[in-house]
LODOSE-809095 format. One record per atom (N, C-alpha, C): residue in three letters; x, y, z. Coordinates in steps of 0.1 Angstrom, whole numbers, plus 5000, padded with zeros to 4 digits. Example, Ala and Ser with C-alpha at 12.3 -4.5 7.8 and 13.67 -1.06 7.14 Angstrom:
BEGIN
ALA513249435078 ALA512349555078 ALA513249675078 SER512849785071 SER513749895071 SER512950005079 
***
This chain:
BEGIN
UNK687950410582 UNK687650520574 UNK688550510561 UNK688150520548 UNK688650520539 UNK689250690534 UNK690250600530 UNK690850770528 UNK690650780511 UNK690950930506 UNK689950960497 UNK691351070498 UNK691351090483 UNK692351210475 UNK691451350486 UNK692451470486 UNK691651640497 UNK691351570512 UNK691551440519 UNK691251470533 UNK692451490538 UNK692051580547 UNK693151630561 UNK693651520565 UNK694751510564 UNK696051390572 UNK696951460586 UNK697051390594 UNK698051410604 UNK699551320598 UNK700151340596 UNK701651310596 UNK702551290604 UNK703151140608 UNK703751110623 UNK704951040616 UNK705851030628 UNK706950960622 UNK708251050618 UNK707751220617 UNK708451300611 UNK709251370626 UNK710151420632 UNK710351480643 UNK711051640639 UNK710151750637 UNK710851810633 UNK710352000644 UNK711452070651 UNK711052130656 UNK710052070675 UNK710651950679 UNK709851920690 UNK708851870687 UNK708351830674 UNK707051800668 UNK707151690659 UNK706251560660 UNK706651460651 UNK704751390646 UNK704051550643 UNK702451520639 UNK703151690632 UNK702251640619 UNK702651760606 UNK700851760598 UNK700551840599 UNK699051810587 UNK699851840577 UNK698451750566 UNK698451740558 UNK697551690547 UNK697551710531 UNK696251680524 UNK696651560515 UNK695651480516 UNK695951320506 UNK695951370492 UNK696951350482 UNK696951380470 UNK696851260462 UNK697151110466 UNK696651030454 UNK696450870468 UNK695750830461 UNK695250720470 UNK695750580460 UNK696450470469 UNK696850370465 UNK695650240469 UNK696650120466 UNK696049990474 UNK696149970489 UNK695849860495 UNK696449810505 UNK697349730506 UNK698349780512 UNK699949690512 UNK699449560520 UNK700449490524 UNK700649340528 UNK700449330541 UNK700549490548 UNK700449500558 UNK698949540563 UNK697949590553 UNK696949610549 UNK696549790556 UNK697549790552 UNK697649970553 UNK697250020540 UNK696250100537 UNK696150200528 UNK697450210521 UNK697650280510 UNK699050360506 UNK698750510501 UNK699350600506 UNK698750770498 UNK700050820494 UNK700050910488 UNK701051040488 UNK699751150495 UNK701051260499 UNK700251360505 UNK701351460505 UNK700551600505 UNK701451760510 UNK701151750520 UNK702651800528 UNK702651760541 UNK702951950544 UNK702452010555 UNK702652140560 UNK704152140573 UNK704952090569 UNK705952060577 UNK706252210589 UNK706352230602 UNK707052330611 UNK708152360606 UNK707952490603 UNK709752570599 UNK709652580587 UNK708952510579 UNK709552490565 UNK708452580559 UNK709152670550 UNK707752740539 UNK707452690528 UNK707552620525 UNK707452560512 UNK707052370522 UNK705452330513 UNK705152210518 UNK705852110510 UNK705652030513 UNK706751880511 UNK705751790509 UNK706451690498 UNK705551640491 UNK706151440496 UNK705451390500 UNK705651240506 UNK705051100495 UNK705451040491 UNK704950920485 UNK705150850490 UNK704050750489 UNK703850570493 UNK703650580505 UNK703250680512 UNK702850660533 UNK702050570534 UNK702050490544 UNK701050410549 UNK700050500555 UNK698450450555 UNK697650490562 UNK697050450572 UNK697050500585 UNK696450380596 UNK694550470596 UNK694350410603 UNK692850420606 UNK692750510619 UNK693850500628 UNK693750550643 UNK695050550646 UNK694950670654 UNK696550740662 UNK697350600668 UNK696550490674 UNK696850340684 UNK697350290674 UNK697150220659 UNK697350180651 UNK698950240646 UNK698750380643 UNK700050440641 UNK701350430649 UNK700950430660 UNK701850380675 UNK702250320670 UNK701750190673 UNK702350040671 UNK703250040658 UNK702750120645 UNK703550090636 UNK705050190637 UNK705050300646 UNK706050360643 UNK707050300651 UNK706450250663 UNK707550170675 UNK707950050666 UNK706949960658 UNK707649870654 UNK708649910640 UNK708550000635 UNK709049970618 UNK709850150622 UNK709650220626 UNK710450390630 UNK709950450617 UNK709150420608 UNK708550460598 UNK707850590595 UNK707450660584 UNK706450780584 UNK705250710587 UNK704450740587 UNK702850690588 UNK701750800588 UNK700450820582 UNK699750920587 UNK698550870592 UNK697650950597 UNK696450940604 UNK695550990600 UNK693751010598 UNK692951100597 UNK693251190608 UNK693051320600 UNK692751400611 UNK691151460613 
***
């Protein structure tokens, strides 16, 4: 799935409140890095926090399994469709 500026993101990588999945909306769509990850910025709806938080250069994976792998290997942010 191609990600597209307004889609709903899951946001992983973040651990905040027992919780390390944050929604969120794609606000600009990049290339594919080296790793052949999408690249986005996105507003992130963070737990706890009133005011959303704004993320650049995330990688995009395709699927939650994908994201896995990448956070175990690199401890990185990453997001997901949601």
């Amino acid at each position: 799935m191609e990600p597209k500026i307004g889609d709903s993101i899951l946001l992983k990588g973040l651990m905040v409140n027992g919780h390390d999945e944050h929604p969120g909306v794609i606000t600009n769509v990049y290339h594919q890095n080296e790793g052949g990850f999408a690249v986005i910025n996105a507003t992130v709806f963070v737990d706890t926090n009133p005011t959303p938080q704004c993320y650049g250069s995330i990688n995009y994976a395709s699927s939650r399994e994908e994201a896995e792998k990448y956070i175990a290997t690199f401890k990185g942010l990453i997001c997901i469709p949601r």
